[in-house]
Each structure stands twice: as structure tokens, then as C-alpha cells.
ROTI-130012 format. One record per residue: x, y, z of N, C-alpha, C, CB in turn; residue in three letters; residue number from 1. Coordinates in steps of 0.05 Angstrom, whole numbers, padded with zeros to 5 digits. Atoms other than C-alpha are relative to their C-alpha. Glycine has a CB too. Layout:
% ROTI-130012
X / Y / Z / X / Y / Z / X / Y / Z / X / Y / Z / ALA / NUM
...
END
This chain:
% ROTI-130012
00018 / -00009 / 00021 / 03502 / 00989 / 01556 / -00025 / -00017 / 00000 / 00015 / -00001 / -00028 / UNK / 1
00033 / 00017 / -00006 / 03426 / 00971 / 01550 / -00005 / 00007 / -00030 / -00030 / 00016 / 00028 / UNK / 2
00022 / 00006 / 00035 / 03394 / 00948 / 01483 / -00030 / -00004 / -00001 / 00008 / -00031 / -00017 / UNK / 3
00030 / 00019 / 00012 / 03320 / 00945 / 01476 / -00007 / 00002 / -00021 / -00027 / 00004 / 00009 / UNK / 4
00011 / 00006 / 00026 / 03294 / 00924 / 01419 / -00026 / -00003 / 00007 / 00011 / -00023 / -00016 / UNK / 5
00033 / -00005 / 00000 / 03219 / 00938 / 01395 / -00007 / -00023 / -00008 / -00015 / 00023 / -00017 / UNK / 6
00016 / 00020 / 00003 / 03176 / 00888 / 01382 / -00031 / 00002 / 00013 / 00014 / -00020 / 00010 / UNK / 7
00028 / 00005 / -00009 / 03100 / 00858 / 01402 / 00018 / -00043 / 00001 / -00037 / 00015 / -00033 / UNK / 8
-00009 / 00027 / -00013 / 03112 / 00782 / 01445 / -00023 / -00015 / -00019 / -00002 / -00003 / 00039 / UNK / 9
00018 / 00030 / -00008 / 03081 / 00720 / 01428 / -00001 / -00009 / -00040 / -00047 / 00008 / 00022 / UNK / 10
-00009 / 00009 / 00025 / 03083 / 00672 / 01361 / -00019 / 00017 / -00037 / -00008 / -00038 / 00006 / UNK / 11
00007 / -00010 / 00025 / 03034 / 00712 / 01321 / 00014 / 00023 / -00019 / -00021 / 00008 / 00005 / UNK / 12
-00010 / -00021 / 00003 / 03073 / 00773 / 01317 / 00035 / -00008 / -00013 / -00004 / 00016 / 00028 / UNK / 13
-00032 / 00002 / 00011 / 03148 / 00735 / 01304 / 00013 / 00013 / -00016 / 00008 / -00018 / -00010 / UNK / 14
-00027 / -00010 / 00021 / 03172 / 00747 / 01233 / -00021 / 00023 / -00013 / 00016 / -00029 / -00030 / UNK / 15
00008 / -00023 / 00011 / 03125 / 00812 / 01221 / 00026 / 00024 / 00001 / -00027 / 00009 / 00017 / UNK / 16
-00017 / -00025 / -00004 / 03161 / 00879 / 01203 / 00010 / 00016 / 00013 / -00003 / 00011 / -00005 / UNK / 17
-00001 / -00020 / -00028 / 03148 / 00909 / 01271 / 00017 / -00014 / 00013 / -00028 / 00004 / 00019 / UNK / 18
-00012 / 00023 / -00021 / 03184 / 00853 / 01302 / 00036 / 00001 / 00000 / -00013 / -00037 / -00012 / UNK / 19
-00021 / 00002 / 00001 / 03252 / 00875 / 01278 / 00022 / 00005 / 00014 / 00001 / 00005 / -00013 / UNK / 20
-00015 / -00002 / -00016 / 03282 / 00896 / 01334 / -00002 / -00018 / 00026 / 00000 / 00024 / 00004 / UNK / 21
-00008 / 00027 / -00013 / 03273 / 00842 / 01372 / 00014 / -00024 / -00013 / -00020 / -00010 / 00010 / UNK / 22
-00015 / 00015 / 00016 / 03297 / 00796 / 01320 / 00035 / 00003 / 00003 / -00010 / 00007 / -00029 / UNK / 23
-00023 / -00013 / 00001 / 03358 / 00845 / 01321 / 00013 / -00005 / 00022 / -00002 / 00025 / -00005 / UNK / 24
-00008 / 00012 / -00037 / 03368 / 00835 / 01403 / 00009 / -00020 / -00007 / -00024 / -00008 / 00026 / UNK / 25
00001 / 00035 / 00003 / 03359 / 00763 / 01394 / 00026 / -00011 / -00012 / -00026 / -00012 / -00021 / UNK / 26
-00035 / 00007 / 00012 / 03423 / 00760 / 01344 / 00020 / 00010 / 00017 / 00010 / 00014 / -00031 / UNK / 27
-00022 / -00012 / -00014 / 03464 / 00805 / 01383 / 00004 / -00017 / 00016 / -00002 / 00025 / 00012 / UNK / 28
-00003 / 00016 / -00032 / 03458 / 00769 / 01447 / 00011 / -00030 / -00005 / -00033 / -00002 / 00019 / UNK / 29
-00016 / 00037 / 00010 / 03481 / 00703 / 01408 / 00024 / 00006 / -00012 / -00018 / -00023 / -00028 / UNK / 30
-00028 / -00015 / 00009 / 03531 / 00741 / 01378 / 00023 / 00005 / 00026 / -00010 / 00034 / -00012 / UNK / 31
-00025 / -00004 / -00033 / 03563 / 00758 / 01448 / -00004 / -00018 / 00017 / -00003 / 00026 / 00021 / UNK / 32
00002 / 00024 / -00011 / 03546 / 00688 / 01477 / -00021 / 00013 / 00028 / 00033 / -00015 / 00007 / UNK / 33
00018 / -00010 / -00013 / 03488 / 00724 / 01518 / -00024 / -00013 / 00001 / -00004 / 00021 / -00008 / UNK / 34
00023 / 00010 / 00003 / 03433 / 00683 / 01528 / -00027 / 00012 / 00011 / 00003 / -00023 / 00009 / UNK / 35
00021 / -00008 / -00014 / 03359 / 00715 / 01531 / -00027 / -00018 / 00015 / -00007 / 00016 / -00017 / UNK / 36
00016 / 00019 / -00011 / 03310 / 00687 / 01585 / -00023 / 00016 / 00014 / 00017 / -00019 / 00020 / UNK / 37
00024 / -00006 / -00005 / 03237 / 00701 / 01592 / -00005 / 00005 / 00030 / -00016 / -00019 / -00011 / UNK / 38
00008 / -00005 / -00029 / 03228 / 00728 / 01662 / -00022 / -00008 / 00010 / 00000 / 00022 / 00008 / UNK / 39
00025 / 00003 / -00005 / 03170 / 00691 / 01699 / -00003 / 00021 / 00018 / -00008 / -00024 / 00010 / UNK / 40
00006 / -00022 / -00017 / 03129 / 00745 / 01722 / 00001 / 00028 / -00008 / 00015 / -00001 / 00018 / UNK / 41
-00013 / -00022 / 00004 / 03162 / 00799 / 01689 / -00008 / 00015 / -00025 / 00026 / -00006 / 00000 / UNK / 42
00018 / -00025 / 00013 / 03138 / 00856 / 01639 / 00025 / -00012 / -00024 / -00001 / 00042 / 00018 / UNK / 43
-00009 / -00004 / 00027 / 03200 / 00841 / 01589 / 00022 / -00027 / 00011 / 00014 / 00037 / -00012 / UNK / 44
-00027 / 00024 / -00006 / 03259 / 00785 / 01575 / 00016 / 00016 / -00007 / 00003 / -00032 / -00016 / UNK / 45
-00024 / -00021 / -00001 / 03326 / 00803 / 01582 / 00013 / -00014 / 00002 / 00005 / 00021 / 00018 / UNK / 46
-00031 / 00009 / 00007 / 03401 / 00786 / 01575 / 00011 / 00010 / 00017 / 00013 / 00007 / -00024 / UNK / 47
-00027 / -00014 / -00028 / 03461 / 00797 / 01626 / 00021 / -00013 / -00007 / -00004 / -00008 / 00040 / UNK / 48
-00019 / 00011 / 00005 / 03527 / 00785 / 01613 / 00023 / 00025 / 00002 / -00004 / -00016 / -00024 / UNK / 49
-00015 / -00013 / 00020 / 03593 / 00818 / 01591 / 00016 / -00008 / -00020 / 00011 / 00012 / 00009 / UNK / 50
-00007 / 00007 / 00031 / 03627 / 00830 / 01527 / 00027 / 00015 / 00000 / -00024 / 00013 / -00027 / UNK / 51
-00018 / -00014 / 00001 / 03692 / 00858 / 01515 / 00001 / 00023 / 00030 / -00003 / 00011 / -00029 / UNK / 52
-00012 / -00009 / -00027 / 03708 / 00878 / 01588 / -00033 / 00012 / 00012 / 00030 / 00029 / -00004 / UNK / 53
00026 / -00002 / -00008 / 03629 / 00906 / 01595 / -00023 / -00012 / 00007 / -00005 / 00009 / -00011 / UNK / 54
00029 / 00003 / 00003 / 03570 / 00904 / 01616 / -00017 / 00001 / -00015 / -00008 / 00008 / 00008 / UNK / 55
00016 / -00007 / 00014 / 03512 / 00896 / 01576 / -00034 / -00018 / 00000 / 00016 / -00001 / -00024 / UNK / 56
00039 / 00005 / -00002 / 03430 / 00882 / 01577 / -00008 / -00001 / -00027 / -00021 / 00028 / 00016 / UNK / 57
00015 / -00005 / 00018 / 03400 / 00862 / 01527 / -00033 / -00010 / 00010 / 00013 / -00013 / -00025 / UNK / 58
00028 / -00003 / -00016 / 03314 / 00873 / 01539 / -00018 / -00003 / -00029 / -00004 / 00035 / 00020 / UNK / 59
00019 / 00007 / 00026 / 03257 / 00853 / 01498 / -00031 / 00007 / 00014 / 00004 / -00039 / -00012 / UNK / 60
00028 / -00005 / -00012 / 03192 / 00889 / 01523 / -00021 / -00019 / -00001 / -00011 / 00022 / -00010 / UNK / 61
00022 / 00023 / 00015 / 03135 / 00840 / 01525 / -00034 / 00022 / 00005 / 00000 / -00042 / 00024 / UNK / 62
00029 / -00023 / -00014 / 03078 / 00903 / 01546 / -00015 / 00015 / -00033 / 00020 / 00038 / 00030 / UNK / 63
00002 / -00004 / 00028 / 03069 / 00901 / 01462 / 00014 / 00033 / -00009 / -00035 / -00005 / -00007 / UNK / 64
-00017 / -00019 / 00007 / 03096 / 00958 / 01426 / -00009 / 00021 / 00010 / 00005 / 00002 / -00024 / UNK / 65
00012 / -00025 / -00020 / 03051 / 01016 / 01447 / 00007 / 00012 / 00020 / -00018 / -00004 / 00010 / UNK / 66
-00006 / -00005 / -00023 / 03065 / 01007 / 01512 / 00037 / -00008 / 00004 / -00022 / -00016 / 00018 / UNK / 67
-00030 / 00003 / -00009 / 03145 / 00999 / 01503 / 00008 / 00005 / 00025 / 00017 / 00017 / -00014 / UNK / 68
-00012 / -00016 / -00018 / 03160 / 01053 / 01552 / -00005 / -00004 / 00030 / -00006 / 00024 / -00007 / UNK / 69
00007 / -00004 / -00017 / 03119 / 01031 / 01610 / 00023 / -00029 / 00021 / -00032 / 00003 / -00005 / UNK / 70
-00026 / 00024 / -00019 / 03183 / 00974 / 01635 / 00021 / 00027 / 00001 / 00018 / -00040 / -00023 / UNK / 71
-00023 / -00014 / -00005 / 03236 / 01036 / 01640 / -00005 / 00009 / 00023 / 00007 / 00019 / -00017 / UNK / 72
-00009 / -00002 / -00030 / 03220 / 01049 / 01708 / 00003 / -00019 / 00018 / -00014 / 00015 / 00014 / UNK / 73
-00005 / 00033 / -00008 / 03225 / 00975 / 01727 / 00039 / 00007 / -00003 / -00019 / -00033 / -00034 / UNK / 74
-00022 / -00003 / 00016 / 03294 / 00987 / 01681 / 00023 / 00024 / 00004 / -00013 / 00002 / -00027 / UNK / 75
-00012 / -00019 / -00010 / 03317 / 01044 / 01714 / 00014 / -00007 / 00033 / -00021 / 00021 / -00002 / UNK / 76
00000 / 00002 / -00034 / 03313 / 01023 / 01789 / 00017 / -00031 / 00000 / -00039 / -00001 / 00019 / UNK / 77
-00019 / 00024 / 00004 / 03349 / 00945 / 01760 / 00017 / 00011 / -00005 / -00003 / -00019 / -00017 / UNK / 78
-00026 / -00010 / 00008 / 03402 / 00973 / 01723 / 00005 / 00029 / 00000 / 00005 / -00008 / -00025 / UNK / 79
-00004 / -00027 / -00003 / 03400 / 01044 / 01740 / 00014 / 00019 / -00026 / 00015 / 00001 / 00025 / UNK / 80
00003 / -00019 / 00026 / 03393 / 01068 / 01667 / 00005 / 00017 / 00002 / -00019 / 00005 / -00010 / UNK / 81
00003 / -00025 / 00010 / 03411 / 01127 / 01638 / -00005 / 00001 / -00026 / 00018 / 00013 / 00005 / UNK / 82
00008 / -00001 / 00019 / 03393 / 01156 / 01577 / 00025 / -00002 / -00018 / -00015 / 00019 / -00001 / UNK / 83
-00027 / 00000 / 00020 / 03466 / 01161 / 01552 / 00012 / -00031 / -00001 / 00027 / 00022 / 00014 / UNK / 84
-00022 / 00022 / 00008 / 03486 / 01088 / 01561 / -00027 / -00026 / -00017 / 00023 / -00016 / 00038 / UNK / 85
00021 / 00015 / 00017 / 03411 / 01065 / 01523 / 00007 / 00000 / -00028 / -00029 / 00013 / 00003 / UNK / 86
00002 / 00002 / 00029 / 03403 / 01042 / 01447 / -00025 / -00015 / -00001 / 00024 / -00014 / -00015 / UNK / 87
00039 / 00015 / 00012 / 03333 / 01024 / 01415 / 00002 / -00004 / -00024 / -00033 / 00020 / 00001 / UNK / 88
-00004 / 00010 / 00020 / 03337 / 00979 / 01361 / -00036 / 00002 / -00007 / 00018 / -00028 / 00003 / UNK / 89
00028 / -00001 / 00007 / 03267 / 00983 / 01320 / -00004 / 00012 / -00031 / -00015 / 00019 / 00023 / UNK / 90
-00002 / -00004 / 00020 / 03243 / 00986 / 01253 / -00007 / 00034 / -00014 / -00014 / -00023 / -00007 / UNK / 91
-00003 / -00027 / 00011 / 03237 / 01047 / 01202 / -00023 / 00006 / -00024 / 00032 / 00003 / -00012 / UNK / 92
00010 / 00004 / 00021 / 03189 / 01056 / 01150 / 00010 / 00022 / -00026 / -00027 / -00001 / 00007 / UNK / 93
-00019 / -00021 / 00017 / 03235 / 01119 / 01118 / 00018 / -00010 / -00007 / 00009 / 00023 / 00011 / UNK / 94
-00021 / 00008 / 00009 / 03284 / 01074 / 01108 / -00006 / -00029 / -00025 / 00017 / -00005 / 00026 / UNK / 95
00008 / 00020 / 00032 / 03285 / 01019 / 01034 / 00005 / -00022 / 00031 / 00032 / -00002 / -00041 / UNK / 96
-00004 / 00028 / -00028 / 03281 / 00951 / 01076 / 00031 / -00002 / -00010 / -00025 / -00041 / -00003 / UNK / 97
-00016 / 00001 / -00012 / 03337 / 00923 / 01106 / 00026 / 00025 / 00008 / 00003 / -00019 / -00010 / UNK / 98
-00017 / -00016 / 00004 / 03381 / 00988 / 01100 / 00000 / 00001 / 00034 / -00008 / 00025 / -00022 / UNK / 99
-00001 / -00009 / -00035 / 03402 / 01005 / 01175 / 00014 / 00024 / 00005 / 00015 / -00022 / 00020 / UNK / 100
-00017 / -00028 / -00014 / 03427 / 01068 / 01203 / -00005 / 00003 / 00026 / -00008 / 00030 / -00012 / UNK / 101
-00009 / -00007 / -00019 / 03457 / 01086 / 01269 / -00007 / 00030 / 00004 / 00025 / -00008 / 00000 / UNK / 102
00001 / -00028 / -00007 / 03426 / 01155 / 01300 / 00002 / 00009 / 00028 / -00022 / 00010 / -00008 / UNK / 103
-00002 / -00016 / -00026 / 03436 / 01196 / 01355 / -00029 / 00024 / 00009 / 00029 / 00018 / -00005 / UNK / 104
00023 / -00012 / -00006 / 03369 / 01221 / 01384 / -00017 / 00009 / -00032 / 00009 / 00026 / 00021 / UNK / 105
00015 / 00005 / 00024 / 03314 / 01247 / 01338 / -00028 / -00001 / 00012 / 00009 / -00028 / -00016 / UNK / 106
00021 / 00010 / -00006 / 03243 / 01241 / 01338 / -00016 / -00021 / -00002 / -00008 / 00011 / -00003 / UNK / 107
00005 / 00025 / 00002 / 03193 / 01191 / 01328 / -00017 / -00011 / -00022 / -00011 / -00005 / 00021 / UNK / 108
00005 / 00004 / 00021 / 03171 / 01192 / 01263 / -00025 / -00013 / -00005 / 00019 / -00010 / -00007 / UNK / 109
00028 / 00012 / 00003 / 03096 / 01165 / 01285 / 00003 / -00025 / 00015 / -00011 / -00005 / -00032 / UNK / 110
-00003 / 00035 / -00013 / 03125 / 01097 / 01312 / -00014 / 00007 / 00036 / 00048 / -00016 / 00000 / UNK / 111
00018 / -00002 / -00032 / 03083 / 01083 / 01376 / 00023 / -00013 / 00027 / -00036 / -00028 / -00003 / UNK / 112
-00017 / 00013 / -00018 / 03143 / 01042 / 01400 / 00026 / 00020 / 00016 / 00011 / -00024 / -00017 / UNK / 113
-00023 / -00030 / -00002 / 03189 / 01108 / 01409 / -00014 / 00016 / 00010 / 00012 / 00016 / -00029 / UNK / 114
00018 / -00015 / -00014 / 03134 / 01143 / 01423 / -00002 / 00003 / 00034 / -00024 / -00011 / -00010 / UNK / 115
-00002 / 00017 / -00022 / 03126 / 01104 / 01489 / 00021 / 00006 / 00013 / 00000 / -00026 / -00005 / UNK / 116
-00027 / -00009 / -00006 / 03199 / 01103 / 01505 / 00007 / 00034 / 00013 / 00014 / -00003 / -00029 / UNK / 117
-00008 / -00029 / -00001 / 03208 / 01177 / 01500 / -00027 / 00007 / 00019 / 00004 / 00017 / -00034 / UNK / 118
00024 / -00008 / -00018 / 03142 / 01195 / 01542 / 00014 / -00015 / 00023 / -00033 / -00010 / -00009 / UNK / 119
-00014 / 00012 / -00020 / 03174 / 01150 / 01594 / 00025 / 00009 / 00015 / 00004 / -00021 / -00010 / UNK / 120
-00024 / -00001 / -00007 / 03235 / 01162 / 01587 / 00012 / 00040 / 00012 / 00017 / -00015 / -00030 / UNK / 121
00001 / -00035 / -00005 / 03230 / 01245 / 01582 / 00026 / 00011 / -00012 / -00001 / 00011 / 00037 / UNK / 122
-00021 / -00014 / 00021 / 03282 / 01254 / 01522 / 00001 / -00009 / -00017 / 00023 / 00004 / 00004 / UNK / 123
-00006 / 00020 / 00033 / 03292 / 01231 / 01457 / 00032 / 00001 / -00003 / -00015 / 00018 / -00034 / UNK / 124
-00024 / 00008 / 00004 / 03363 / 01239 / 01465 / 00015 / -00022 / 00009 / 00011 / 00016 / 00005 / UNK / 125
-00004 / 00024 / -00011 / 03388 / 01165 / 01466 / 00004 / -00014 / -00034 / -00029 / -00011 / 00024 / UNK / 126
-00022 / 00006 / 00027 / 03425 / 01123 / 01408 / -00024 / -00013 / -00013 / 00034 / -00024 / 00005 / UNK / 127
00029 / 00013 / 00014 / 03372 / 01087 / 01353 / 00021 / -00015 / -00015 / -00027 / 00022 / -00020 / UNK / 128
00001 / 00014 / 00017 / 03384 / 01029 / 01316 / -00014 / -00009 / -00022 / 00003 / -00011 / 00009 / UNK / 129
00012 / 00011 / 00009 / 03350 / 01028 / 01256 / -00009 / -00020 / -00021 / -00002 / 00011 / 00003 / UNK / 130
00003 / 00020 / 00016 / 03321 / 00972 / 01214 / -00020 / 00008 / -00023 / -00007 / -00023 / 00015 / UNK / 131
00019 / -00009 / 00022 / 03289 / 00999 / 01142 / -00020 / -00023 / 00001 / 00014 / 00005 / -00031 / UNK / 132
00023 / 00019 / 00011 / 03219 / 00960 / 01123 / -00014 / 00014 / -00017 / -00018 / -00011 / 00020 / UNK / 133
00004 / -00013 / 00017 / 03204 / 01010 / 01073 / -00032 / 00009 / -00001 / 00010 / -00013 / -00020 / UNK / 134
00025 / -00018 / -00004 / 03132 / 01042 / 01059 / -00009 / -00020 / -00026 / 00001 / 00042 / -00004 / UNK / 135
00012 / 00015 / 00014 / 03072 / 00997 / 01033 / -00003 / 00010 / -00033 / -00024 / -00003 / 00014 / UNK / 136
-00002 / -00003 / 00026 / 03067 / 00991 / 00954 / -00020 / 00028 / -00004 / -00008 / -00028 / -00016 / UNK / 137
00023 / -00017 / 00005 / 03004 / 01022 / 00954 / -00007 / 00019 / 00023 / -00024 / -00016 / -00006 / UNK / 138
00004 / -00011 / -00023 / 02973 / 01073 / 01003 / -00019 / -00015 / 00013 / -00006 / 00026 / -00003 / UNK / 139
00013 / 00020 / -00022 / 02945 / 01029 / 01053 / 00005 / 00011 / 00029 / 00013 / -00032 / -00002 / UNK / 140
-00003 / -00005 / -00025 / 02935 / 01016 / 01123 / 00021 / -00008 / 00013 / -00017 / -00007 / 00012 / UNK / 141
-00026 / 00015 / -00013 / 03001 / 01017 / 01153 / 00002 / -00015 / 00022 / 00017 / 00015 / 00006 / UNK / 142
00000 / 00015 / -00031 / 02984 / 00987 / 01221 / 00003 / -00030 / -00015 / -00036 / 00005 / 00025 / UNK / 143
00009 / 00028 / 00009 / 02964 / 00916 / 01173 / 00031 / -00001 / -00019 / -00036 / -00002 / -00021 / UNK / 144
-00029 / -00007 / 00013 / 03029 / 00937 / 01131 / 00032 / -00006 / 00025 / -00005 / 00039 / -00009 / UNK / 145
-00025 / 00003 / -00015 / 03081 / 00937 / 01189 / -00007 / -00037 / 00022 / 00003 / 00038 / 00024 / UNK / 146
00004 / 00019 / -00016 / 03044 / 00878 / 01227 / -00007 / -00027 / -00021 / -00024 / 00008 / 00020 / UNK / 147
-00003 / 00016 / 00026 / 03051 / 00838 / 01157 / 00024 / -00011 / -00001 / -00004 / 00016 / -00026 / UNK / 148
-00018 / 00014 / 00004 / 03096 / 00781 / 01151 / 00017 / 00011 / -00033 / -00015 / -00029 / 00003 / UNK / 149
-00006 / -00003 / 00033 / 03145 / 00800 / 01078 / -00007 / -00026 / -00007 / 00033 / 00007 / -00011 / UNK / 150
-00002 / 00026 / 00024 / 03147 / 00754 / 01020 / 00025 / 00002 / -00001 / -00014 / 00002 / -00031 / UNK / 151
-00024 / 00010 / -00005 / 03210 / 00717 / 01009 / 00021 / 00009 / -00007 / 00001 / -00017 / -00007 / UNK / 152
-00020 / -00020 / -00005 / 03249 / 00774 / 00974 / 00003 / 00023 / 00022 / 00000 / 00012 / -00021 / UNK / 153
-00003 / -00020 / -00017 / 03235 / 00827 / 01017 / 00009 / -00012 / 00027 / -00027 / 00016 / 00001 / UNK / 154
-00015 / 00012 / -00027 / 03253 / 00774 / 01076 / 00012 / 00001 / 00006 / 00005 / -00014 / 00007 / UNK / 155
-00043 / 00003 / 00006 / 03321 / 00763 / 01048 / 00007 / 00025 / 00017 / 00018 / 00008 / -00046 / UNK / 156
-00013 / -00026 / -00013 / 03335 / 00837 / 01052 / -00005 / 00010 / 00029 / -00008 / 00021 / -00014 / UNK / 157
00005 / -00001 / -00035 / 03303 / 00846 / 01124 / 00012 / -00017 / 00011 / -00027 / -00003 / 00011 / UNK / 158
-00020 / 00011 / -00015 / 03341 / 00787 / 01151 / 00028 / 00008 / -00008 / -00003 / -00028 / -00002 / UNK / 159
-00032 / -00010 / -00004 / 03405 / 00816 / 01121 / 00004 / 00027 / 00014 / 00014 / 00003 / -00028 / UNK / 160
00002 / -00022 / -00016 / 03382 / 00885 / 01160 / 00011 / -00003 / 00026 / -00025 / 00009 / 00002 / UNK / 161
00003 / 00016 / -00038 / 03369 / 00841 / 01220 / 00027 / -00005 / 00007 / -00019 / -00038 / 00004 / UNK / 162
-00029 / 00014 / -00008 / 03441 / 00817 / 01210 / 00019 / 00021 / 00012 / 00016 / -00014 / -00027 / UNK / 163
-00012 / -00038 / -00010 / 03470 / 00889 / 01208 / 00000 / 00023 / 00016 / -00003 / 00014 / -00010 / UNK / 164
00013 / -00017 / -00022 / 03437 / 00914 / 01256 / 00011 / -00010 / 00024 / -00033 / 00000 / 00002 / UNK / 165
-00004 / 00014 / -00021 / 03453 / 00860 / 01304 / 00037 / 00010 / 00001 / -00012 / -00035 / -00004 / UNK / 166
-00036 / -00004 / 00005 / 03538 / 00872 / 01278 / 00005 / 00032 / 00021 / 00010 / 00008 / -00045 / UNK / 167
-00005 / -00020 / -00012 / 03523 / 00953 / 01295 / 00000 / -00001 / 00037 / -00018 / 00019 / -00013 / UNK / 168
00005 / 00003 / -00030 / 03497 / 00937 / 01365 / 00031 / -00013 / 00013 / -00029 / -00024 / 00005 / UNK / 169
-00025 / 00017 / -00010 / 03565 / 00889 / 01376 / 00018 / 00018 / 00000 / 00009 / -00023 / -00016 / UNK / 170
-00015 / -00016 / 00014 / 03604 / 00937 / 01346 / 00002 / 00031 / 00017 / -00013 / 00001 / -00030 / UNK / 171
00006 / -00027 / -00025 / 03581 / 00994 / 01392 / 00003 / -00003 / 00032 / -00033 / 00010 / -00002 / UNK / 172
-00013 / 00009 / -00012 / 03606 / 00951 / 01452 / 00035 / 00004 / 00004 / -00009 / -00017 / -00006 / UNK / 173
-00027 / -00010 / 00002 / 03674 / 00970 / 01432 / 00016 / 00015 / -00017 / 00012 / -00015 / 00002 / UNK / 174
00001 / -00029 / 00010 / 03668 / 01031 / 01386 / -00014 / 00023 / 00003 / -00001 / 00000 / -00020 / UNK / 175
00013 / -00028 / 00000 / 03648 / 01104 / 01393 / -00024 / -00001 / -00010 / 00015 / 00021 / -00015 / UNK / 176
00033 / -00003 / 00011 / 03578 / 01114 / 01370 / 00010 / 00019 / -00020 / -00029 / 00014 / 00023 / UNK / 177
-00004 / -00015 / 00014 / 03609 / 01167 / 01323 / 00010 / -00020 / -00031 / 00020 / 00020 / 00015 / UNK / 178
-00015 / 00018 / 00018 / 03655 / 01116 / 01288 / -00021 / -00019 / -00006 / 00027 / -00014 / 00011 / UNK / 179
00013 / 00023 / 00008 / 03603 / 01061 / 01283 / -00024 / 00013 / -00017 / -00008 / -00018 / 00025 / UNK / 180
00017 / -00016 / 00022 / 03546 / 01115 / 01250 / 00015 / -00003 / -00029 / -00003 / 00035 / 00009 / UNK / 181
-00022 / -00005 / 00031 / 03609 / 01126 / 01198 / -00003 / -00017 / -00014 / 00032 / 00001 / 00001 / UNK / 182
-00004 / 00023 / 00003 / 03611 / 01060 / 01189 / -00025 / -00013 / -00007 / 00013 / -00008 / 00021 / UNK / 183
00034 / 00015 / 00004 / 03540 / 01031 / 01182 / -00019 / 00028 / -00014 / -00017 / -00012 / 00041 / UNK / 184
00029 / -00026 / 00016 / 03497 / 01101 / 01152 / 00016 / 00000 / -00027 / -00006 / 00045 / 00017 / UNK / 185
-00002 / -00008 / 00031 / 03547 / 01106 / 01093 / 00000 / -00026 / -00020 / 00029 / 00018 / -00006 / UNK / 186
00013 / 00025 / 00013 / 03529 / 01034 / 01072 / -00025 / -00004 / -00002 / 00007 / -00020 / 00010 / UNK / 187
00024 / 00003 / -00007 / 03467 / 01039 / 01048 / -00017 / -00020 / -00023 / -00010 / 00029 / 00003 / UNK / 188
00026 / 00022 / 00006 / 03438 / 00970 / 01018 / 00008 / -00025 / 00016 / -00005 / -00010 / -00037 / UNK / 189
-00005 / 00022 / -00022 / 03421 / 00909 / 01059 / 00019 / -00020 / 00003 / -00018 / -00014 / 00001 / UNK / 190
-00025 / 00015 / 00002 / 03482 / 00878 / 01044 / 00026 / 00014 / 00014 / 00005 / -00005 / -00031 / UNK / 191
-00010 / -00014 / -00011 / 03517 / 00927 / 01064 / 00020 / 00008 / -00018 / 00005 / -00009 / 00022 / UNK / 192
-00019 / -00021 / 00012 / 03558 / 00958 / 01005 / -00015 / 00031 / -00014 / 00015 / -00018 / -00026 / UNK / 193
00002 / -00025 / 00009 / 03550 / 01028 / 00976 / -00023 / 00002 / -00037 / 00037 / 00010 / -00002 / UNK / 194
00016 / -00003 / 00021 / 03500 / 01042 / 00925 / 00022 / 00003 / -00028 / -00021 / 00027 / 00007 / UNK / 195
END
């Protein structure tokens, strides 16, 4: 199984909203004693290991978010990808922050980082991890909105997304994608109990 998580590289971009699926990688892969290492040379960092009898990749594009999609034919011809054994962790703005839900294909709801992906990839059918960051107070410019560090509540709840997100990804290593949706969409606050 292959994980990328969305993101934009380098220290300015770290703990912004956009950044949550790399955050989300980043736990997983410490979660399964996976260590990720910056490829010199290379378009994205990545993870190798296995976990419960598998294989698994975890990938962190560094070609900023826009351009997600343009490492999947790098990513295809290394690990000879398919679309059925991908998951793309990446944030949501339809969703309250930290809330996460597990989907099965779908479109792209405007995100440039999916966007990418799916132009690349030539399907949208492929598993999503997502991480809520909710929709700015006011009507603003969302590009300055998603590339905005939170304040210290809204953090909380995005690092407890980040946490849950990182569990579903583990969790989908050695459950059905059916059972683990069940399991993670009908919990829906960042803590993870039921409204």
C-alpha cells in the first residue's frame, strides 16, 4: 500500500492547514517504525518498510502542492503503483477541523493537490484520507486561509485530526477499507467520539 500525503516542502509551510497530510504521513510512518528520508535528488521523500506482513510506502511530494501529481510516474515505474493499492491523505475544507473521514474516490472539491493527482493519475478512483480544516470565519481569500498557521485551539483539534488520520492509515494496513470508513466517518469530532 502507498500513502501520499499532500503538503508544500520546506519550514515555511510546516504547521499551515495545507500541510496536513504530510503531518499525517509523518505520524504514520512512526507509528509503524518507518522512518522517512529526504531523497537527495529526488522530487519527493519517502518511507519503505513493512507492517503487519506488508508492504508499505509512505511519500511526501516535495514538487509543492499544485504540482502533487507530477512524481506518479516516477511512483509508478518504482513501485509499480496502482490506483487500487493508493491512499491520499490531505486536508478538507468541507469538513469542521480535525474531523477525518475515510472515502473511496470522489472528486476534488477545488483542492489543487487532488487536482494534480487525478490529472496524472487518470481516475479519481483511489482511497482519500481526509483531514477537516474547516472554512475561513469570514469570506476571505482561501489560498492565505489554508496556507495560515491556526491559533492554539483550532491547533489542538487539527493535531488530534492529524492523530486520527495517522491511526486510519495504520488501521487500513490490516483492515478492509469498508470496515475502517465504518469506523472513522461515524466518529465525527476530533477526538473522535460521536456528536
Amino acid at each position: 500500500m502507498i500513502f501520499i500525503g499532500l503538503g508544500n516542502p520546506g519550514t515555511k509551510y510546516d504547521r499551515t492547514r495545507h500541510n496536513v497530510g504530510f503531518l499525517a504521513v509523518e505520524q504514520a510512518a512512526q507509528k509503524t517504525g518507518i522512518v522517512l528520508k529526504k531523497g537527495l535528488g529526488k522530487k519527493y521523500s519517502s518511507a519503505e518498510g513493512r507492517f503487519a506482513g506488508k508492504k508499505v510506502v509512505f511519500i511526501e511530494p516535495l514538487t509543492y502542492m499544485n504540482n502533487s501529481g507530477t512524481i506518479l510516474p516516477v511512483l509508478k515505474r518504482k513501485f509499480q503503483l496502482s490506483p487500487d493499492e493508493l491512499v491520499v491523505v490531505c486536508d478538507n475544507l468541507d469538513l469542521p477541523t480535525g474531523v477525518v473521514r475515510v472515502k473511496q474516490g470522489g472528486g476534488t472539491a477545488g483542492h489543487n493537490g487532488l487536482a494534480s493527482l487525478v490529472q496524472h493519475l487518470g481516475t479519481k478512483d483511489f482511497l482519500r484520507v481526509y483531514v477537516g480544516i474547516g472554512r475561513p470565519q469570514y469570506r476571505g481569500d482561501v489560498v492565505k486561509y489554508v496556507l495560515g498557521v491556526p491559533a492554539a485551539e483550532e491547533r489542538a483539534d487539527l493535531e488530534a485530526g492529524i492523530d486520527r488520520a495517522s491511526d486510519a492509515m495504520v488501521e487500513l494496513l490490516t483492515t478492509a477499507p469498508e470496515k475502517v470508513m465504518n469506523e472513522f466517518n461515524r466518529r465525527n469530532t476530533p477526538d473522535g467520539t460521536a456528536d
